[in-house]
C-alpha positions as CSV (number, residue, x, y, z in Angstrom):
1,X,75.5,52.8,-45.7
2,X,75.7,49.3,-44.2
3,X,73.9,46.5,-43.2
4,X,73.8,47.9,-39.1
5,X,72.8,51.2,-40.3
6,X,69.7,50.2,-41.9
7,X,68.7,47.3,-39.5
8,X,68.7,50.3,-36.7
9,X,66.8,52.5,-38.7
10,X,64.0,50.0,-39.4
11,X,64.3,48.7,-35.8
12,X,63.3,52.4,-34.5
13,X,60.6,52.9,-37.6
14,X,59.2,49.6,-36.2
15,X,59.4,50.1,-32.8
16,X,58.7,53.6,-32.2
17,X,61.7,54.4,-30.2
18,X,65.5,54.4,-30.0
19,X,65.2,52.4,-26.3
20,X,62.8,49.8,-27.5
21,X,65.0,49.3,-31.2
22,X,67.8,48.7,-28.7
23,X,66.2,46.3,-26.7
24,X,65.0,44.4,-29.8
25,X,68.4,44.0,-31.2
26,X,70.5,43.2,-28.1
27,X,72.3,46.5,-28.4
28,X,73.1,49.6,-26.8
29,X,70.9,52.8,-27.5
30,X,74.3,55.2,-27.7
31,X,74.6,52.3,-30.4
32,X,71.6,52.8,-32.3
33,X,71.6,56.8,-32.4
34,X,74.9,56.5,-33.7
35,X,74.1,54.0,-36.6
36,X,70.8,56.4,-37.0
37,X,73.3,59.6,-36.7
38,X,75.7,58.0,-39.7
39,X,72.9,57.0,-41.9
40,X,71.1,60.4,-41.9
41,X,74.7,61.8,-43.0
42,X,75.3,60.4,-45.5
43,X,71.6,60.5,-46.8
44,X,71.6,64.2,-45.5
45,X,68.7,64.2,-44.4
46,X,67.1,64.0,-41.0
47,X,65.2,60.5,-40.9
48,X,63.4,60.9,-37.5
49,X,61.7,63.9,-35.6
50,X,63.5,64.2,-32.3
51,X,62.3,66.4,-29.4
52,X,63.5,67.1,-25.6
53,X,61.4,64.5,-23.3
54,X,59.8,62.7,-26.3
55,X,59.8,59.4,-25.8
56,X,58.5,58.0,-29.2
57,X,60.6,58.5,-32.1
58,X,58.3,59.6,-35.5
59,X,59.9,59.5,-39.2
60,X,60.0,62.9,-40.9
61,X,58.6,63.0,-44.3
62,X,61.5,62.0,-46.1
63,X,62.1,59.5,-43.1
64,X,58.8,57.9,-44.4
65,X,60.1,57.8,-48.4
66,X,63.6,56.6,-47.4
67,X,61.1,53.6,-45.0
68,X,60.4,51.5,-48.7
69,X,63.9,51.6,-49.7
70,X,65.1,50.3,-46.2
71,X,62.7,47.6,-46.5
72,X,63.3,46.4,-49.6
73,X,67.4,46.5,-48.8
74,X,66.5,43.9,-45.9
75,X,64.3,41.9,-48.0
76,X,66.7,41.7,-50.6
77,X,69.5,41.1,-48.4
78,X,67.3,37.9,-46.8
79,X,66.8,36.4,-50.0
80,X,70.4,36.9,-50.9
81,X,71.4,34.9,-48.0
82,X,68.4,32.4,-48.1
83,X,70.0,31.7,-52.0
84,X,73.1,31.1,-51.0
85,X,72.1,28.5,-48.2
86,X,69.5,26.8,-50.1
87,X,69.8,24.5,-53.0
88,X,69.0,26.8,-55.9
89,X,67.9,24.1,-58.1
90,X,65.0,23.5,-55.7
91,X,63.7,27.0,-55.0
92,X,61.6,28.7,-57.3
93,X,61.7,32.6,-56.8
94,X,58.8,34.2,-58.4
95,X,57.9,38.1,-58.4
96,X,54.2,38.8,-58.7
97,X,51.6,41.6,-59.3
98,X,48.8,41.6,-56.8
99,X,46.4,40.2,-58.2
100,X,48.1,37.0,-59.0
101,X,49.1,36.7,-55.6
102,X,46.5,37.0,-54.1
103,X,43.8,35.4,-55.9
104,X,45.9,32.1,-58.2
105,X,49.5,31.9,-56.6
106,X,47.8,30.6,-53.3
107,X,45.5,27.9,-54.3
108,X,48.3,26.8,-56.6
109,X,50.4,26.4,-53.8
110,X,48.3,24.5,-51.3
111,X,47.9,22.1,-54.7
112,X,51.9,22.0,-55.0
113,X,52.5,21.4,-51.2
114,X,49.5,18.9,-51.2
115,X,51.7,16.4,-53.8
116,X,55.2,16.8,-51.1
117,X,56.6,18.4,-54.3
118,X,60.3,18.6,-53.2
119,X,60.4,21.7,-55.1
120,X,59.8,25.1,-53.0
121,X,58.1,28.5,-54.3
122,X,59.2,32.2,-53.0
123,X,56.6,34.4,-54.1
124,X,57.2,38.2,-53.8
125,X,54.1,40.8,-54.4
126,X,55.4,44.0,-56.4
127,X,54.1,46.7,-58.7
128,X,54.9,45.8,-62.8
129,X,57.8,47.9,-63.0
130,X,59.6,46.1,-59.9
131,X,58.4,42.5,-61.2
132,X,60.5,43.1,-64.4
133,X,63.2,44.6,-62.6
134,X,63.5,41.6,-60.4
135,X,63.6,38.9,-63.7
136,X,65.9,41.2,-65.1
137,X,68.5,41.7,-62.4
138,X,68.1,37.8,-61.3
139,X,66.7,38.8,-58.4
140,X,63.7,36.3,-59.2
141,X,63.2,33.6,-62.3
142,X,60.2,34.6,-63.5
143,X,57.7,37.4,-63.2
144,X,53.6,37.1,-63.5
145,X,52.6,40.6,-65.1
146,X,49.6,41.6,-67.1
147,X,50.7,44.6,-68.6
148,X,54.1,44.1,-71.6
149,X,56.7,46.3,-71.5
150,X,59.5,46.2,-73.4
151,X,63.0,44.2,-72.5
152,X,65.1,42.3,-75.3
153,X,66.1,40.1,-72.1
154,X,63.1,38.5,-71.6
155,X,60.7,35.7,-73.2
156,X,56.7,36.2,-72.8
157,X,54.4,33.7,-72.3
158,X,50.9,34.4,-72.5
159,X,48.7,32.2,-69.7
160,X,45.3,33.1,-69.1
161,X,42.4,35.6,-70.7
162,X,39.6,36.8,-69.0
163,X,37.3,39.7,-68.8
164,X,36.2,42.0,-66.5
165,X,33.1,42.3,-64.7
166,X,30.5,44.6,-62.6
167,X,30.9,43.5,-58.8
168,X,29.0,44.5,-55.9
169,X,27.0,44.0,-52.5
170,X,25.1,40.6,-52.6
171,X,21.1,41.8,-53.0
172,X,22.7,44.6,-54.7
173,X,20.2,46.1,-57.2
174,X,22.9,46.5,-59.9
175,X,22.0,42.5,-60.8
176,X,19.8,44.3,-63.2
177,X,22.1,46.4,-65.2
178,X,23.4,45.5,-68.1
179,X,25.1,48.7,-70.1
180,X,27.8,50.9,-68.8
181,X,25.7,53.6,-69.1
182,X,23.3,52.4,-66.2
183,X,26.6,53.0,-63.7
184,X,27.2,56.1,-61.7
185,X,30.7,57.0,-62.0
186,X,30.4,58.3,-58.5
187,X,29.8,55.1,-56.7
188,X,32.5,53.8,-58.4
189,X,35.8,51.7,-56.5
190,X,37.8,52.6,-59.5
191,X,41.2,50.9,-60.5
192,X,43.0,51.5,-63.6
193,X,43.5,47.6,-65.1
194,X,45.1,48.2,-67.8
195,X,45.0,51.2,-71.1
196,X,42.7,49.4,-72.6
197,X,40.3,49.7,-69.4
198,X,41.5,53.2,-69.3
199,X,40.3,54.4,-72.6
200,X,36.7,52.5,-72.0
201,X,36.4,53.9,-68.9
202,X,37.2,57.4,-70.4
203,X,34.8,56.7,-73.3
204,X,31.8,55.8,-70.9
205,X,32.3,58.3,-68.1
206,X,34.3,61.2,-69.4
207,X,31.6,64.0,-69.5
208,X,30.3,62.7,-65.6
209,X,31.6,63.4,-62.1
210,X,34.8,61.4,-61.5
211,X,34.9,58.1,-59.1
212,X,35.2,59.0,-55.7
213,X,37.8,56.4,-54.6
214,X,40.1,55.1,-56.3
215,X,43.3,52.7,-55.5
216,X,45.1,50.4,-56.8
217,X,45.2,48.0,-53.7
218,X,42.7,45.4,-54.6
219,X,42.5,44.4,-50.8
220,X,41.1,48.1,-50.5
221,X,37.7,47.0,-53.2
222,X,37.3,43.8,-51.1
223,X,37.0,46.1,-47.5
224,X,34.7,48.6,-49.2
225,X,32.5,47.5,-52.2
226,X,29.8,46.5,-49.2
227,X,29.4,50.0,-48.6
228,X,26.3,51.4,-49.9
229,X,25.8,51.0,-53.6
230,X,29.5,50.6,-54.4
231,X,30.6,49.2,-57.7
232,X,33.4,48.1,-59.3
233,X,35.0,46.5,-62.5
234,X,37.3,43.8,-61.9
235,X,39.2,41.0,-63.7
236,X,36.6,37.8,-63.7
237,X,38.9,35.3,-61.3
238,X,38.9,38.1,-58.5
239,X,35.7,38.4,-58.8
240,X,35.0,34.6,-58.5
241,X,37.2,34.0,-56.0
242,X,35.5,37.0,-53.4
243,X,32.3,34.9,-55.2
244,X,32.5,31.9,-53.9
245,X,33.9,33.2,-50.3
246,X,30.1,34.8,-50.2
247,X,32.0,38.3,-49.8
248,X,30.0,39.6,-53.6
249,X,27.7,39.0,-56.2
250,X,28.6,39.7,-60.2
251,X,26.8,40.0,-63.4
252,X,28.5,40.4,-66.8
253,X,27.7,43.6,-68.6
254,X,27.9,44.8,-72.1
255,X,30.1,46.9,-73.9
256,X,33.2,46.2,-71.3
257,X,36.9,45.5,-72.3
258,X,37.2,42.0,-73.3
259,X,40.9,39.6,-73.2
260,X,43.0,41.1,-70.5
261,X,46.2,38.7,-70.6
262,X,48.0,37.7,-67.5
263,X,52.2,37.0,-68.8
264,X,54.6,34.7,-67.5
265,X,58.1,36.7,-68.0
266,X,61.3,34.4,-67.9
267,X,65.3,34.6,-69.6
268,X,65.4,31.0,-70.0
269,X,63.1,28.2,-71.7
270,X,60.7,26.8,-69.2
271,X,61.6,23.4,-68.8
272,X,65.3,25.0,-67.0
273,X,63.1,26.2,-63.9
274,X,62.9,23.3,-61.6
275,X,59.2,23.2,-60.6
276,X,57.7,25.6,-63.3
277,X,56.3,23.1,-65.8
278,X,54.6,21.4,-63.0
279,X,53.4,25.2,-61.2
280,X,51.6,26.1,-64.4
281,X,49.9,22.4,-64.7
282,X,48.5,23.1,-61.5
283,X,47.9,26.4,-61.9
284,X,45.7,25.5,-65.2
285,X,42.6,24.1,-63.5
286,X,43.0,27.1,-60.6
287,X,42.4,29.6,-63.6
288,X,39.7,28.0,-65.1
289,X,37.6,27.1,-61.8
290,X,37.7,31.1,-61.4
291,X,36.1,31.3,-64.9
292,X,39.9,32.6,-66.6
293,X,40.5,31.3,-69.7
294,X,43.9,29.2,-70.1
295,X,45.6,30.2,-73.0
296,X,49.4,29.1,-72.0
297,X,50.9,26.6,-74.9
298,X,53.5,24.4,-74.1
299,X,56.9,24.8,-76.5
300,X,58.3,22.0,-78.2
């Protein structure tokens, strides 16, 4: 398995076909099957469904699961490069949990690029297991994680607090609720946070009808808590953020878990990553203008 091999087989899972794959790397299409041919041999598996006159080329099932790990390879591979060429020192790599990265990371960044910081921030979006794999392995400096799990290789630094609350459709009659058990489980958009959240959540609603959807894309509650009297429990600075961009309204509710932690993960101290100390300055009044509570101490 090379470098060829799986560029081709992510060309045709992009592209759709063998012809058009070929056309996009400025290479043959005897080329490309052969590469493809290789690949799914020493896989062994077959990676796409091929039939007589079909021109479109589909993945088969395992085609599909194999898709991530080719992905990943080429990502990894373009940041392996990119290190090399750039000045490490001046680079910040960072792997991220979504909800970091998509509600803090970015306004900290327009903040960072604002003040021509010479420093420069890679910012990778990845489930918690692959965040602490990626500190661990040096494949990024630090991690932003919410949930602890164990590793003798790495510091913690606890950043920011918050709590979660009820969001849903402005002019949404759930305004007036204010206990748990006033929610019907199956209008919930229901993500599992964190085991605390978990064990409420199984506390409140075990003896009713479980949610209807649930995901743990949080780009998935933003498309579909407009829907007819949705609901969802979310993390306060999400919910402020889709707040003031007029996508939701919020209350705060009794009985709900209280102190979820977000984590900075790191090997080293945090004055040895170029740019971090001055990140997490900037990333202080970010937090706290989506109602989080900063919680991050400085070490001496």
């Amino acid at each position: 398995m090379n470098q060829n091999e799986i560029e081709a087989f992510n060309a045709v899972a992009e592209c759709g076909s063998i012809s058009a794959a070929a056309q996009q790397l400025y290479t043959g299409q005897t080329t490309i099957s052969a590469r493809i041919q290789t690949l799914e041999n020493e896989l062994g598996v077959t990676l796409f469904m091929r039939g007589r006159g079909q021109r479109n080329t589909e993945l088969t099932p395992q085609g599909r699961r194999f898709e991530e790990y080719a992905r990943k390879w080429e990502q990894l591979l373009t940041e392996t490069q990119n290190a090399v060429k750039k000045d490490p020192a001046s680079t910040l790599n960072i792997a991220s949990t979504q909800l970091m990265s998509s509600y803090i990371v970015p306004e900290v960044y327009r903040r960072l690029a604002s003040i021509n910081s010479e420093s420069s921030v890679r910012l990778w979006n990845y489930h918690l297991t692959e965040c602490y794999q990626m500190v661990e392995s040096d494949a990024a400096e630090i991690g932003f994680v919410s949930t602890l799990h164990f590793s003798k290789d790495l510091n913690v630094h606890p950043l920011y607090s918050e709590n979660l609350v009820l969001i849903y459709a402005p002019g949404s009659s759930y305004a007036d609720i204010s206990d748990p058990s006033e929610l019907d489980p199956k209008n919930e958009i229901y993500t599992n946070w964190y085991e605390e959240f978990v064990r409420w959540h199984n506390y409140w609603f075990r003896d009713q009808a479980a949610a209807i959807i649930e995901t743990n894309d949080i780009r998935f509650i933003e498309n579909t808590i407009t829907l007819k009297d949705k609901w969802a429990l979310v993390p306060i600075t999400m919910a402020e953020s889709l707040r003031q961009r007029g996508l939701i309204d919020y209350s705060v509710i009794g009985n709900v878990p209280t102190g979820r932690k977000t984590n900075l993960i790191c090997k080293n101290s945090i004055e040895s990553y170029t740019g971090l100390s001055r990140l997490l300055e900037l990333m202080e009044p970010v937090v706290t203008g989506l109602k989080g509570e900063w919680i991050y101490e400085k070490q001496h």
